[in-house]
N, C-alpha and C positions, 0 to 999 in steps of 0.2 A: 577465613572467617574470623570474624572478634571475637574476643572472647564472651563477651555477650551471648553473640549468637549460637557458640558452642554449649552455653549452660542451656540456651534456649529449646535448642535442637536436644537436648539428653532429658530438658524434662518433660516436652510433647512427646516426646520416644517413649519414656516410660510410663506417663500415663493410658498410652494410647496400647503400649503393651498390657499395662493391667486389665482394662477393660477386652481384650480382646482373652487373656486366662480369665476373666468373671465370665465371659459369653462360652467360652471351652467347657465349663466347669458348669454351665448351665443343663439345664432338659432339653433343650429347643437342637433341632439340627443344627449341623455345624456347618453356615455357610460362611465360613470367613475370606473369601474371594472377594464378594462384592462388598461386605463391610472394609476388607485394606482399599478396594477403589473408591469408594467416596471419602476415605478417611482422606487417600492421598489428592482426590479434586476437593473436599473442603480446604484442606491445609494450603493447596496453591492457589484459590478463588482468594482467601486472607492471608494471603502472604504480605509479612509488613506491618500488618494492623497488630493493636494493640489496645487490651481492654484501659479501664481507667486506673487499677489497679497495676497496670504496670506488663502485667503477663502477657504472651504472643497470647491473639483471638482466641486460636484456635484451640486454647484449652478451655474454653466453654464449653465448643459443642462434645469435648470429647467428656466432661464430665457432664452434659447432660445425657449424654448417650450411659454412661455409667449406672448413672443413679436409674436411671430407665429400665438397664441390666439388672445390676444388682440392688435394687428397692425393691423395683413393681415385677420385675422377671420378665418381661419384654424380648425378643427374637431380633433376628438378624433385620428384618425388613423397618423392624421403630431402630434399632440401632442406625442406620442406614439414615432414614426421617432425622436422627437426631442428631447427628454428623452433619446432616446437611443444613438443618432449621432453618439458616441465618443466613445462608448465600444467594437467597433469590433477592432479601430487602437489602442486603447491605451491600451486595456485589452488581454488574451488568448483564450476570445470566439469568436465565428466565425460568418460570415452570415446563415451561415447552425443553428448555435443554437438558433439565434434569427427567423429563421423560422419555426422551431419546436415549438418553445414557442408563438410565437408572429403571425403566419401565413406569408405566400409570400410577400402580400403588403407590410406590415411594413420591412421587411426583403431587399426588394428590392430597398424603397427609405432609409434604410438607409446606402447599400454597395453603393447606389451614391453617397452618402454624406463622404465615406470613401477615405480617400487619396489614392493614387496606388503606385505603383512603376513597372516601366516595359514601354517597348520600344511603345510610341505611335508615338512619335519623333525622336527617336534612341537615341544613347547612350550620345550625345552631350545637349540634352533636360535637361530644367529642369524637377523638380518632378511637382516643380507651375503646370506649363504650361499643363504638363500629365492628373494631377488631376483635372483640370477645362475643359482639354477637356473630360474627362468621366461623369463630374456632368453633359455637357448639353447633351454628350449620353444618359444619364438617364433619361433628365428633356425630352426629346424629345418623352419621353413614358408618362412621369408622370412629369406634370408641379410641383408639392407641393416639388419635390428635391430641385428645383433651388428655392424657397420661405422659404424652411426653412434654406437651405445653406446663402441666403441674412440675414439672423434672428438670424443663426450663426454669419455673420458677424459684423451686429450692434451692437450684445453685446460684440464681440471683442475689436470692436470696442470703444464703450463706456469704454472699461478696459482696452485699449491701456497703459493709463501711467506706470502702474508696467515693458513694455518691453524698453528694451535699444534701446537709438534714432536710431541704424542702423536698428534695426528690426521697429522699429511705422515709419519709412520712407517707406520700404517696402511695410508692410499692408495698410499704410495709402494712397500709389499708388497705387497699385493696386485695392484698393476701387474704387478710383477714376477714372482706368480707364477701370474696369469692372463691379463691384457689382452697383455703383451708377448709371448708365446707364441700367442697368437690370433694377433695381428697377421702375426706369422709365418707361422704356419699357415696364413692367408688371404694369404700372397705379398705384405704390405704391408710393406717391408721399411725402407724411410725412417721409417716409424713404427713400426715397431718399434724401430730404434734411438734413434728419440729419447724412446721410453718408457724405455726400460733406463736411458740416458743423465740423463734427468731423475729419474729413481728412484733412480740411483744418488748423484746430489747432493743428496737429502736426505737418503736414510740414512747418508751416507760424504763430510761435505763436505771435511770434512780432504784426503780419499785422491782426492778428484773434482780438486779444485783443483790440489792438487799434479799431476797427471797431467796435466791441463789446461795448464799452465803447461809442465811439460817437452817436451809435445808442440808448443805455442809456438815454444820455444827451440829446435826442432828442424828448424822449417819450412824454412829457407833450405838446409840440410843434405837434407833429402828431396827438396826442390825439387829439387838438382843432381844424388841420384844418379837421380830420375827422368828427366831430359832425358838422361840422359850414355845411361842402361839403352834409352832409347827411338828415341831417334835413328837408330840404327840399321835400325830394326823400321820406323819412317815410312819412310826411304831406298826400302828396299824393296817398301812395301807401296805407296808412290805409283807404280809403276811396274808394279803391276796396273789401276790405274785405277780404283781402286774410290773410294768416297767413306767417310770412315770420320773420327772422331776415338779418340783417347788420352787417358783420365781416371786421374790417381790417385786411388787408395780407399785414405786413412788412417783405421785402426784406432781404434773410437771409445773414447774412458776407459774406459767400463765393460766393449768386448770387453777391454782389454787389461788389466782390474784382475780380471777374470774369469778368466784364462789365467794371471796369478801367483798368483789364489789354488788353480784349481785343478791347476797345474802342480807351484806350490809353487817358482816364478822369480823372477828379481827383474825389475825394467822393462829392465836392459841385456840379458838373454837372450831378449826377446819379438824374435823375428828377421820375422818378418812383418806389420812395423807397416803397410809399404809395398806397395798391391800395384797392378798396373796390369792398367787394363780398356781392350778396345779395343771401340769399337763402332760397325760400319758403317751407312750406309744400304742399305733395300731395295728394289730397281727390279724391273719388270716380268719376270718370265723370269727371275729370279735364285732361284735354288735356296739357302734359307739356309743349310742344314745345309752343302751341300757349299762354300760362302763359310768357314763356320768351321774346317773343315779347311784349307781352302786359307791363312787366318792362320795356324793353327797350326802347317802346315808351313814356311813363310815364316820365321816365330820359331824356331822347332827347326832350322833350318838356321844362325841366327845364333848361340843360344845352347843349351848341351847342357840336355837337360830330365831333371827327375829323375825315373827309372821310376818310381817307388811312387804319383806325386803326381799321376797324368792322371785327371782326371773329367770321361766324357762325359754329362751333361746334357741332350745335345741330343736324342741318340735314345731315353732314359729319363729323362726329366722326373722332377723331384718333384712330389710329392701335393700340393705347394702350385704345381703348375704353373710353376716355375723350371725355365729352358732358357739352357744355357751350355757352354762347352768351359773348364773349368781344369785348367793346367797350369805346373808352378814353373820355373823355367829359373836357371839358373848365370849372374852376371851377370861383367863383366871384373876388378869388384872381387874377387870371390870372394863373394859374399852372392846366397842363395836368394833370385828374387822370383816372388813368385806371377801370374799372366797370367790373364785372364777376360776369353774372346772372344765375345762376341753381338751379334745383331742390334739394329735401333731397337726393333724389334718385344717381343722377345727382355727389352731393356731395360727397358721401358715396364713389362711385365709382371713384372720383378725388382723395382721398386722401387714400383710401386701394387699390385700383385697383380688380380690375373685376375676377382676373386671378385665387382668390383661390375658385370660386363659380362656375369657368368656366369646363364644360364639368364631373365634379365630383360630386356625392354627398354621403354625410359621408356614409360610413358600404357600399356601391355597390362598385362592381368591373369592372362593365360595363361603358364602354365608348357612352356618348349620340352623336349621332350625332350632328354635330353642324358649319355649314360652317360661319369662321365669320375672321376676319384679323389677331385673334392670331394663327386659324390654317394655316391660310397662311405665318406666320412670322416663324411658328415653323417647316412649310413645306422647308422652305428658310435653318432655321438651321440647318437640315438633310442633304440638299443638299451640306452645306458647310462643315457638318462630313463626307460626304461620296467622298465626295475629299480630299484623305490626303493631307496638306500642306507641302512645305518641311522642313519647319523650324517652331520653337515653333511664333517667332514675325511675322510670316505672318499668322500663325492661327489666332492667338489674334486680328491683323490688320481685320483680315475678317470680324470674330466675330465683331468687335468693329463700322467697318464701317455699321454693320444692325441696330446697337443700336442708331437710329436718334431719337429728340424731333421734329424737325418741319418738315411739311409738305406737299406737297402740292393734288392737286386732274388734274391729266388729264382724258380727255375723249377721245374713242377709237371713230373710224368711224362708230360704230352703236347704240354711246349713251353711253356705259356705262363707270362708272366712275372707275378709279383706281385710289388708292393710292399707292404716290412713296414719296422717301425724298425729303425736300428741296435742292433745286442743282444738281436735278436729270440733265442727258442727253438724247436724241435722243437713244443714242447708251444705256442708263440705260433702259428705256424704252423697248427698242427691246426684251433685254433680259429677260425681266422680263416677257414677254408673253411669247416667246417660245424661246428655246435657238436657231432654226434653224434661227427664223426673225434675231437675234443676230447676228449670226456666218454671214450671205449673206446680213447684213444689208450693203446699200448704201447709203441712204439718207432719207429724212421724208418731208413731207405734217404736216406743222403744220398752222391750221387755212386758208385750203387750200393755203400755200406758201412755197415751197421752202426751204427746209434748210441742212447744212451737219450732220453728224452723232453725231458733237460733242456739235453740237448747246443746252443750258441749256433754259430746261422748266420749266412753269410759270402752278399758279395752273388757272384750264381754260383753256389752252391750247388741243384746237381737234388736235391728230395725231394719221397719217397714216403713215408705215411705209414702206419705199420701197426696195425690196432687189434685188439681182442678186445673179445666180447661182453662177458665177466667181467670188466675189466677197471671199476674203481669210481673215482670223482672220491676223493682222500686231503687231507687239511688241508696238506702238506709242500708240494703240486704250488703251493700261492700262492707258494712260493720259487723255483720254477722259471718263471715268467713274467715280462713284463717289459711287456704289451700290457693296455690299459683293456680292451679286447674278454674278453681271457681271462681277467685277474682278476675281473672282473663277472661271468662263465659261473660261473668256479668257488667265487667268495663264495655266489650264488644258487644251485647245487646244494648244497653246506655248508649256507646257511642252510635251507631245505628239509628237509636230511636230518637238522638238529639239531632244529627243532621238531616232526619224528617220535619222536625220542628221547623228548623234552619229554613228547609228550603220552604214550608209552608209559610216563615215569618217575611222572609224573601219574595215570596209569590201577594200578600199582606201589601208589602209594604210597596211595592211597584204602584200595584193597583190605588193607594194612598196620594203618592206622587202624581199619578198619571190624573186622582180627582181635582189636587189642586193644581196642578198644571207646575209642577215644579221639576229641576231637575236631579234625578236621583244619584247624584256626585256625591263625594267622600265629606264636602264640608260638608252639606246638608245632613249626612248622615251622623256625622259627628253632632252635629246642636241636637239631632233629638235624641242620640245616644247622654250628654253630658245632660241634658233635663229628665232624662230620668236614672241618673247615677248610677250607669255600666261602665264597664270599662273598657269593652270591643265590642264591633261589630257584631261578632260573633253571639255574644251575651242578648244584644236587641234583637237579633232577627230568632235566636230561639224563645225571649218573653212574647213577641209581638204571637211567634207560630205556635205555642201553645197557652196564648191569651192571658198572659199576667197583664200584659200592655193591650190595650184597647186603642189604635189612635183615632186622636178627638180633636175636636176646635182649640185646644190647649197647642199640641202639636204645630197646626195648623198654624197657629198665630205666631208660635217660636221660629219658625222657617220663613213668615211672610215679617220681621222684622229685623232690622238692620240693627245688629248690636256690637259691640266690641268683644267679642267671646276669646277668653281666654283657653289657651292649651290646658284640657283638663287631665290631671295627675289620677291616677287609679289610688284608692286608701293602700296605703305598705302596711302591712304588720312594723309596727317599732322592733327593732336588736337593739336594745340598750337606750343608747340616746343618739338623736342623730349626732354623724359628726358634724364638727362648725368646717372642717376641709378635708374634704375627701382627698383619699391618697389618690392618683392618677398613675403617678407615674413610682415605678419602684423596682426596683436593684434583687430579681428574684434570685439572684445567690447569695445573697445577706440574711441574715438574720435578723425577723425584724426584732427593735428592741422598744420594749411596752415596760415606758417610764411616765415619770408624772405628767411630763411636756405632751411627749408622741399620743395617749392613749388615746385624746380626744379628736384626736382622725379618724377612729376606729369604731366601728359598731361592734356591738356585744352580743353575742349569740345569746337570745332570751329562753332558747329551749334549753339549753345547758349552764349557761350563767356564771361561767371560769371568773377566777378572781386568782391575787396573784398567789400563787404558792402550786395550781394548778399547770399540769406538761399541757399545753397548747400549739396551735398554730394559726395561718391567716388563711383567710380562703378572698381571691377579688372574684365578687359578685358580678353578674352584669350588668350593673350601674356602675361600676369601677369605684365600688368602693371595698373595706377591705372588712372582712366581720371577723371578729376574733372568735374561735371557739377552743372546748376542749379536743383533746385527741383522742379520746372515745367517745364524743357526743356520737349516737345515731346519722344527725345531721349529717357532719365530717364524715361518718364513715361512708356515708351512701356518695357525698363528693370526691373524697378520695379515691372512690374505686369508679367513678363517673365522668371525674371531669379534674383528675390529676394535675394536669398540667398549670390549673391557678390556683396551686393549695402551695403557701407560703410557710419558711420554719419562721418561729417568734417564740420570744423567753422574756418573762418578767426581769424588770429592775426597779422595780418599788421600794420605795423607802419608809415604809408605813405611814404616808402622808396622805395617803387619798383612803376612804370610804369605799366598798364594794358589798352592795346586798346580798346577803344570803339564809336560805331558810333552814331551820332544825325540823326533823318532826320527831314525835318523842312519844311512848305508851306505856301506863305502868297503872299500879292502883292506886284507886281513887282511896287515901288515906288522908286522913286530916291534917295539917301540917305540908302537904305536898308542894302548895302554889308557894307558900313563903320560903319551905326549900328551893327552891327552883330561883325565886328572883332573888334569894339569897346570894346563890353561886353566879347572875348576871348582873349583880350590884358590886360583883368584884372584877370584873372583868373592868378596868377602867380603859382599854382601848376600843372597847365594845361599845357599841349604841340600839338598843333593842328601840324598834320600831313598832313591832303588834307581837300581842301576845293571845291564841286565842286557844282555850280549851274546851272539851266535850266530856264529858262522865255522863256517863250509864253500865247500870247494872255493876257496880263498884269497879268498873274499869275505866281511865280516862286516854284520851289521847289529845296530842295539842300540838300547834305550831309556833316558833317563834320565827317572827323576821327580825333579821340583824344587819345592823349596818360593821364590818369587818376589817379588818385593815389585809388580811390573807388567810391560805389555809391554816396556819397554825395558831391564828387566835382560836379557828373555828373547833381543831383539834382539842387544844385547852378545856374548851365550853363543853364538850361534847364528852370527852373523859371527867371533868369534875360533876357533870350532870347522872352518869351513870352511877357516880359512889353515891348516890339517892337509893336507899335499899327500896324504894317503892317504883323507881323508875325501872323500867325492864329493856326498854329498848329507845336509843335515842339513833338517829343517821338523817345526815346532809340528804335535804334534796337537792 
């Protein structure tokens, strides 16, 4: 052996020992037989291979099987699945041999964990998109797929840097806008934050680092007002006798780069970096729930707590099974701190989540019965595989809109409580009881009063829901939802009732043909399509079937004469401006570089509106051209996690020669002197070019808009901090 292979060999040795003392040291039986036989057929199926990073394969699966063990607390049969993941795509064996060797189970979470390829979207689909809607096929049988697929991805995760910035943009969105929201949703809460966390240092290292570093410089400062805030609260609580510790939970980069950007704060107004969790032990005969009050009274006797801010947790769980009492309290300094009292118990299950204990246990095949809100959530995800989407981003959208953190509690007209997401509606509600109250929903009795369908409820809120037979699913009601359950209900009544149309405009338009004796071929259909400004087929035959189109001697005459008919273009939304040459052809492991020359190849993402000083990237559209956007546009994010594979890395090199628009909006009072302050401080800006400036005042408050033409972020920074030193301005941020 080389000496290579000898380092090679000592450290699969010992990683592979470690997880096998994680899996000893666990709860779970101790079957470590058949975890050493797949360890030793995964390690000879990749024998040879090597990640890109450098290391033999086969330290992947053994640190995903790890993180499976010691994260989520996982048994021998996912340890097993996660040794194996990788050997049916990347090898010549098959699901069929690892279920000869290995039994069904194993065999069957690990063909979920297996990439596809093949029409679940049709031919325009990614593979992404394919392959995530088959893991939550799979996980809808056997939750431990989608747990060890999350396990897969954090150590990808974690070994992101060896891949090129266009691919750690990809993975590193799509984390973020599916695996880290699972993880959540399955009460696995330490991994969720270090997906976010990791995700957010490769799309935003700049913004990671820096945050990183001031929260550093800040330890010794948090340290002391945590002891100074706590001391107290020990004093007391050791004189119940309980057994209990005190942990600070500091705010991680991306929660707190997440709350400035969607606050629109800066880092010194994030007032809840710090928050303190107490958590007991439980003995015999100890009643948890009434322990947690009995803290929380204890604390609220020390310090005053702020009404608006009590969450009990404990007797209303979240649907990811999180159980806690928080509550913010007034400390001696004057500075809110947040307080989150539970049990070990309690604990355990905030930070692995509930979900690998749930309904399984190790070496059975039997499913326990178990009525509790994951099978309700997993009942929901079924509902939403068994309505195919038409497209891969309205799958994802479905998927993505079940994945909520907050929540709230309504109650039904005979008491009992549901849980819905926060921003729920009338019309979320309906559906989620039965799709009929959904479909003939008219209105709602909440707190015996009056409301419409689309009115948002509050947790507390009694509703009754009222329906009528007459009453029709309308294309508007998609705006009044906010739940995967309800917009799946009512795309699928829509879609339904639009290919009735269809075939009625179809049935129309035969019989049209058939009067003037024409024949009903594609160009014909195209001329009456481009005289009355559709852009498919599709669009004519549902106006024709539900009568927007009438055909007439108009018609009639456009088919009976011979013209030169141009190819008609469907209207695009503008990004930016068109480019004068679209990119065609390009070098996806480069970097693209967005200088004075290149940018005008480039379309501009108009929902996001990047200018240079913004982390961005390229996305090629299906017209092969290339749109620039940001790296947390919406947009991006839904493509990143949709259709990965044509998302480009790209970094400005501007040399403050070109102009890029961008808007302020700004609210303060209405005080005399305001407007001449304001163009005061953009008559100094002389790299600045204000384009409109439009304001509103009422009732002595005003708000306004400025559009600017910029040279990048840091002119825009400039404008934005010298507009706040307006003692009447109160709030200025970039849209």
């Amino acid at each position: 052996m080389t000496q290579r292979e000898i380092e090679d060999e000592k450290m699969v040795s010992e990683a592979y020992q470690h997880l096998v003392e994680t899996y000893l040291n666990s709860h779970h039986r101790k079957h470590v037989e058949i975890i050493d036989k797949a360890f030793n057929f995964a390690k000879q199926a990749h024998k040879g291979v090597r990640r890109l990073s450098g290391e033999p394969y086969i330290m992947h699966p053994i640190a995903v099987a790890q993180i499976a063990c010691e994260s989520i607390g996982l048994g021998s049969t996912s340890i097993c699945a996660a040794l194996l993941h990788d050997v049916v795509e990347d090898t010549d064996y098959t699901v069929e041999d690892i279920s000869n060797l290995f039994g069904p189970k194993i065999a069957e979470i690990v063909d979920g964990l297996t990439k596809i390829s093949g029409g679940i979207f049709g031919d325009k689909a990614s593979a992404q998109a394919e392959s995530f809607k088959k893991l939550l096929l799979t996980m809808s049988n056997d939750i431990r797929v989608i747990l060890i697929k999350i396990s897969d991805r954090l150590h990808n995760m974690r070994t992101l840097g060896s891949q090129l910035p266009g691919k750690q943009y990809k993975i590193a969105g799509e984390t973020l806008y599916i695996y880290a929201p699972l993880a959540n949703r399955l009460g696995l809460n330490r991994v969720k934050e270090e997906l976010e966390d990791l995700s957010f240092r490769y799309e935003h290292p700049e913004e990671y680092q820096q945050l990183k570093n001031r929260l550093a410089s800040m330890e010794g400062h948090l340290h002391e007002i945590f002891e100074q805030f706590t001391q107290p609260i020990r004093e007391s609580l050791d004189q119940t006798g309980l057994t209990y510790e005190i942990k600070a939970r500091i705010k991680t980069p991306y929660s707190i780069w997440s709350k400035m950007q969607n606050k629109h704060v800066s880092f010194e107004e994030i007032y809840d970096i710090l928050a303190v969790r107490i958590i007991f032990e439980v003995e015999d005969g100890i009643d948890e729930n009434a322990v947690c009050f009995q803290i929380y009274s204890a604390c609220s006797r020390i310090y005053k707590p702020h009404p608006e801010r009590f969450r009990d947790w404990i007797n209303h769980p979240k649907t990811n099974g999180y159980q806690a009492l928080h509550t913010t309290l007034m400390s001696k300094t004057g500075r809110w701190i947040e307080v989150q009292i539970r049990s070990r118990r309690m604990d355990d299950m905030a930070e692995q989540g509930f979900a690998a204990h749930w309904k399984y246990k190790e070496g059975e095949n039997t499913v326990e019965e178990s009525e509790n809100e994951l099978d309700r959530w997993l009942g929901t995800i079924k509902e939403i595989l068994d309505d195919p989407q038409p497209n891969a981003i309205d799958f994802l959208d479905a998927i993505k809109l079940n994945l909520y953190a907050s929540e709230i509690f309504v109650v039904t007209p005979k008491g009992e409580f549901k849980t819905m997401p926060a921003g729920s509606t009338v019309l979320d509600f309906a559906f989620n009881i039965h799709t009929f109250l959904g479909t003939h929903c008219i209105a709602a009795k909440v707190n015996h009063r009056l409301v419409s369908i689309n009115y948002r409820l509050e947790s507390g809120d009694q509703v009754e829901i009222l329906t009528s037979r007459e009453q029709k699913v309308e294309p508007q009601w998609l705006e009044y939802v906010t739940t995967a359950k309800a917009r799946g209900k009512i795309q699928a009544i829509l879609r339904r009732e639009e290919r009735e149309k269809q075939k009625q405009g179809e049935r129309l338009l035969l019989e049209f043909f058939k009067q003037i004796e024409k024949e009903p071929d594609s160009v014909n259909i195209d001329r009456l399509r481009q005289l009355h400004g559709l852009s498919s087929r599709e669009e004519l035959l549902s106006a024709i079937g539900n009568g927007t189109i009438t055909l007439s001697a108009s018609d009639r005459n456009v088919l009976q004469t011979r013209r030169n008919w141009r190819r008609y273009i469907p209207f695009m939304h503008k990004e930016g401006t068109q480019p004068s040459e679209p990119k065609t052809v390009v070098d996806r492991k480069k970097t693209l570089l967005l200088n004075e020359e290149s940018i005008r190849h480039y379309l501009i993402c108009e929902h996001c509106h990047p200018i240079p000083g913004d982390d961005v990237l390229g996305y090629i559209n299906d017209k092969n051209s290339i749109v620039i956007h940001k790296r947390q546009c919406p947009i991006a994010d839904k493509l990143k996690a949709s259709d990965g594979n044509h998302i480009l890395a790209a970094k400005w090199d501007t040399h403050k020669q070109l102009f890029f628009p961008a808007t302020i909006h700004m609210e303060g009072i209405d005080h005399l002197g305001v407007m001449h302050q304001i163009t005061e401080v953009l008559s100094r800006q002389l790299n600045v070019n204000m384009k409109r400036l439009n304001i509103e005042a009422q009732d002595g408050i005003f708000q306004g808009e400025i559009l600017l033409e910029v040279h990048d972020v840091s002119d825009l920074q400039t404008i934005c901090r010298d507009l706040k030193k307006i003692d009447e301005i109160k709030d200025v941020k970039r849209l």
